[in-house]
N, C-alpha and C positions, 0 to 999 in steps of 0.2 A: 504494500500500500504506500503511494505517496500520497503524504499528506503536508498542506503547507502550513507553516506555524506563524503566517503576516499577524493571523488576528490576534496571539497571546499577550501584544501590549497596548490592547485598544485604547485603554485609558490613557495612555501617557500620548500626550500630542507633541510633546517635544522633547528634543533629545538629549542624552545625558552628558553631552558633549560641547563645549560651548565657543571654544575659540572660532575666530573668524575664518579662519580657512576652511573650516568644515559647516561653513552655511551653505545651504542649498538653496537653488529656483524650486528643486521639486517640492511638491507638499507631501507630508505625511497624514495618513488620512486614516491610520489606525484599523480600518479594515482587512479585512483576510477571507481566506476560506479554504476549501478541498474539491477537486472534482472527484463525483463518487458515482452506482451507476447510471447513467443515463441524464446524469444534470449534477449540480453542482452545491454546495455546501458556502453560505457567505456569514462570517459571523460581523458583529461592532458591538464593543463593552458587551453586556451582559446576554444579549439576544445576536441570536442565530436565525436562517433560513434554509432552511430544503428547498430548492425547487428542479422536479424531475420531469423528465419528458418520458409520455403514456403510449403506448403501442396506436391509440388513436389518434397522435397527434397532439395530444391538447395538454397543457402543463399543469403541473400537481406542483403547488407549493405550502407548505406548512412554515409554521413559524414558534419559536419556543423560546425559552429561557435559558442560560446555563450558566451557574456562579462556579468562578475559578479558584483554586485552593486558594488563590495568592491573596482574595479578594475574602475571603472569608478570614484566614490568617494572616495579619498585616507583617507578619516579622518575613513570611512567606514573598513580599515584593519586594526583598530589596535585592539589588544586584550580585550578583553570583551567585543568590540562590533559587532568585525567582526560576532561573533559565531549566533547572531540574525540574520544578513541579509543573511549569510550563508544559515544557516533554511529554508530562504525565496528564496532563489536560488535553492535549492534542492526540495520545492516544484515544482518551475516554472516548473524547468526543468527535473524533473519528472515525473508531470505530460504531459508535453509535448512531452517526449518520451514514454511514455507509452502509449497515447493518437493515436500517431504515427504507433507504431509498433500495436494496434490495426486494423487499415487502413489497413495497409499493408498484416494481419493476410488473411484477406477478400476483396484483391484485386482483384479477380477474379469472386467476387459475387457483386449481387446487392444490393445496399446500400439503404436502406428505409429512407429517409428520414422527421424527423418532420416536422409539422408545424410552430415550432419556429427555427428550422434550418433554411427552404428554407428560412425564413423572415430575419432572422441575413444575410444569404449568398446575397440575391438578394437585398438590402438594405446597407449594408456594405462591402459585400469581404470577404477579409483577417481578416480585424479588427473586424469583426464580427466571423470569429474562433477563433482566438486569443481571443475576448470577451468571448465566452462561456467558451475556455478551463478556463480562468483567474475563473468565474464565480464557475466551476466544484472543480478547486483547493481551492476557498474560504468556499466553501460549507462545502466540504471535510473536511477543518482543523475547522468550527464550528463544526461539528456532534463529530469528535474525543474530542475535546476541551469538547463538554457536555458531552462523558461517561468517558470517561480518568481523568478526574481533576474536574469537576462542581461534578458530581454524588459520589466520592469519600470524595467529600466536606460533599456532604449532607448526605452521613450516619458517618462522623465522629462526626455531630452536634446532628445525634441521639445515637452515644455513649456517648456524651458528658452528654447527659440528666445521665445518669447512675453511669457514672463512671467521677470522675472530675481529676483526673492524668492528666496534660498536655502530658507528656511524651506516655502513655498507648495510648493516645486518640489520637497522631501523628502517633504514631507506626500502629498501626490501622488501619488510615484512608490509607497509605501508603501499608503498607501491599492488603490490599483491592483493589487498582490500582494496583498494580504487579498480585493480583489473575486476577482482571480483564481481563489486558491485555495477560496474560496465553491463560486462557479460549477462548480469543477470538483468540488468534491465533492457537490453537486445534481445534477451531470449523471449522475457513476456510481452515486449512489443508486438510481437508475431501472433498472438492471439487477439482479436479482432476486437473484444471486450474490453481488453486494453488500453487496445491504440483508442478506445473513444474514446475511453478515461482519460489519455493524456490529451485529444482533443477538448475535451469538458475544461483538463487543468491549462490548457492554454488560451480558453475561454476568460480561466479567471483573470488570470494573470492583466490580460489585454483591458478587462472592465476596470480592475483595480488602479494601469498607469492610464488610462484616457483619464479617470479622475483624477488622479496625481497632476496630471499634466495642465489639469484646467479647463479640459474639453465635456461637454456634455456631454451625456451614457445615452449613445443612438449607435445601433448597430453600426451605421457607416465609420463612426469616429473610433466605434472599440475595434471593429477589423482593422483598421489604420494602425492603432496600437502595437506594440512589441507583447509577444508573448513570453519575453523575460523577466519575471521581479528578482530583486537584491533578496529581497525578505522570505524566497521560496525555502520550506523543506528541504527542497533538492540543495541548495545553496549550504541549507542548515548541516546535512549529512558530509556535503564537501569538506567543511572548515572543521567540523568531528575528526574526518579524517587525517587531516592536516597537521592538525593539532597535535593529533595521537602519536605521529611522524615523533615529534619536536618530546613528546614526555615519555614515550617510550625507550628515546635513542638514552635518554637519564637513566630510564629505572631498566638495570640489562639483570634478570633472574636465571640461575643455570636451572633449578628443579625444575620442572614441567606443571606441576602442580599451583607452584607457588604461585608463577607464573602467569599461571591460567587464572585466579585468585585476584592478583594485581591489576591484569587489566579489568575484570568484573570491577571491581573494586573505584577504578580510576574513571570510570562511565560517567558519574554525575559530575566530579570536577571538570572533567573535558567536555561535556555537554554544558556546562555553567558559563564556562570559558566561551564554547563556541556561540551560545546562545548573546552573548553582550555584544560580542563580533558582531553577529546576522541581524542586529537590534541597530547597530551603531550604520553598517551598512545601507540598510533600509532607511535611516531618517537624510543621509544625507545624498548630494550628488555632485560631483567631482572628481578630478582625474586621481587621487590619490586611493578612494573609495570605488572607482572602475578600474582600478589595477587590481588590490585586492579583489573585488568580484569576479574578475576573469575565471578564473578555473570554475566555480558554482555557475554563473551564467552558461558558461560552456557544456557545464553535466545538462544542466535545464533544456539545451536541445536534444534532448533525449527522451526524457518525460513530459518535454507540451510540446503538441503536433498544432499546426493552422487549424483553428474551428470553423466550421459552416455557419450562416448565419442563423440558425435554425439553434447551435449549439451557443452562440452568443445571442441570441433572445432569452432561452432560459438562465444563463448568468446575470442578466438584466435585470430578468423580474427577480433574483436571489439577491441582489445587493439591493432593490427598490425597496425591498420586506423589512431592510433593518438598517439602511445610510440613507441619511437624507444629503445626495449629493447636489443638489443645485444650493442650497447654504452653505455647503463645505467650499463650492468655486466663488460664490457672492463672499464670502469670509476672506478668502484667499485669494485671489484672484482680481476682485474688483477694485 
């Protein structure tokens, strides 16, 4: 699942950074979302929108609420910690909408259901979906966690046998998790359910900078748009990566165990870290801030394909449900 984490600092409209060379034309506009299936996910501060496209053509958009840890626990926003619970919010609520707009894909069909559903549902309810989804999200983030970071781990410990450079042997292992991660998002491209998801997530992308930019949200002007943001997910797992490069080349363990321990271990730091990054990125625009970006913009051709306009009318109506963007350009712009 790619998901983009633009919306986890909706609240804050400016950025934590303030010298003069890091002022931008662009505006930051605190919105985000996810393309998920068949349409797209747009949050701002505390409310979210679904809006998914129906086998008949006609668009389903819901609208709801979601409080973030950060917002509930205040000690929870401050910098280098928020960026972990953030993580943890954009799984939730990813997978929840994802989850969702699957339902909805096949709401006109009959729904088979397991035998560990009916027992969750007819024993629990609610708290018994909400169990599984929780369950589904957990899963998910071990299986990544072992090919993404464990497995990278353990062929750096067989380069190690060979070559004893610290430097060579971080480079390596690092490098090896970026091929990974390539490879595997070339591979699920090729199924067709996919590529419309990265169509939907190039949808968002393109609604979120025609605002930025100061341009009204009409199909003609968001197809105009880049379907690159600073603030993508995609951008988010780059600068993970990077990072990891630069604190793993530090911390060199011979056990295998230990090893394996440490980097688990080191996830929420390196995600904190990367998180202020992908924060600091996003609010502003400048060549210092499009150098940095380079490598994440570049994965991000990857995971947004060009949308139809068909796919950017229902990102339209999901950022319409919860930004009110003609005052954000009257604010800023006028």
């Amino acid at each position: 699942m790619i998901s983009s984490i633009k919306n986890l600092e909706s609240k804050e409209n400016k950025g934590d950074f303030s010298p003069l060379i890091f002022m931008s034309k662009k505006k930051y506009s605190g919105i985000g979302g996810q393309a998920v299936l068949n349409g797209i996910m747009m949050r701002s501060r505390d409310e979210y929108s679904l809006a998914v496209r129906l086998d008949d053509g006609s668009i389903k958009v819901e609208k709801s609420k979601y409080e973030m840890l950060k917002d509930k626990y205040k000690i929870l926003s401050f910098p280098f910690i928020r960026g972990i619970f953030a993580m943890v919010d954009s799984l939730i609520l990813g997978t929840k909408t994802l989850s969702r707009s699957a339902e909805l894909a096949v709401e006109n069909e009959e729904i088979v259901e397991t035998k560990f559903e009916k027992f969750l549902k007819e024993k629990f309810g609610k708290r018994g979906e909400d169990f599984l989804l929780g369950l589904i999200t957990i899963v998910s983030f071990i299986v990544a966690l072992m090919v993404f970071m464990l497995l990278p781990a353990g062929v750096g410990s067989l380069i190690r046998i060979f070559i004893k450079n610290r430097l060579i042997v971080s480079v390596a292992e690092g490098l090896f998790r970026i091929i990974l991660f390539v490879l595997y998002i070339k591979l699920i491209s090729f199924m067709p359910e996919i590529n419309q998801t990265f169509m939907y997530h190039g949808s968002e992308h393109k609604c979120i900078n025609c605002i930025e930019s100061g341009l009204d949200l009409t199909v003609e002007n968001v197809i105009k748009s880049s379907k690159e943001h600073k603030r993508c997910g995609t951008s988010f797992l780059v600068i993970v990566m990077m990072i990891s490069i630069v604190f793993f080349m530090f911390i060199q363990i011979e056990d295998i165990k230990i090893k394996f321990l440490s980097r688990i271990l080191l996830i929420p730091i390196v995600a904190a870290i990367s998180y202020e990054l992908l924060l600091f990125m996003g609010k502003f625009d400048n060549k210092f801030v499009d150098i940095i970006s380079k490598p994440g913009m570049w994965m991000q051709g990857l995971t947004t394909k060009e949308p139809t306009e068909k796919q950017v009318e229902v990102a339209i109506r999901a950022v319409n449900e919860v930004f009110d963007w003609k005052k954000f350009i009257k604010d800023n712009f006028s």
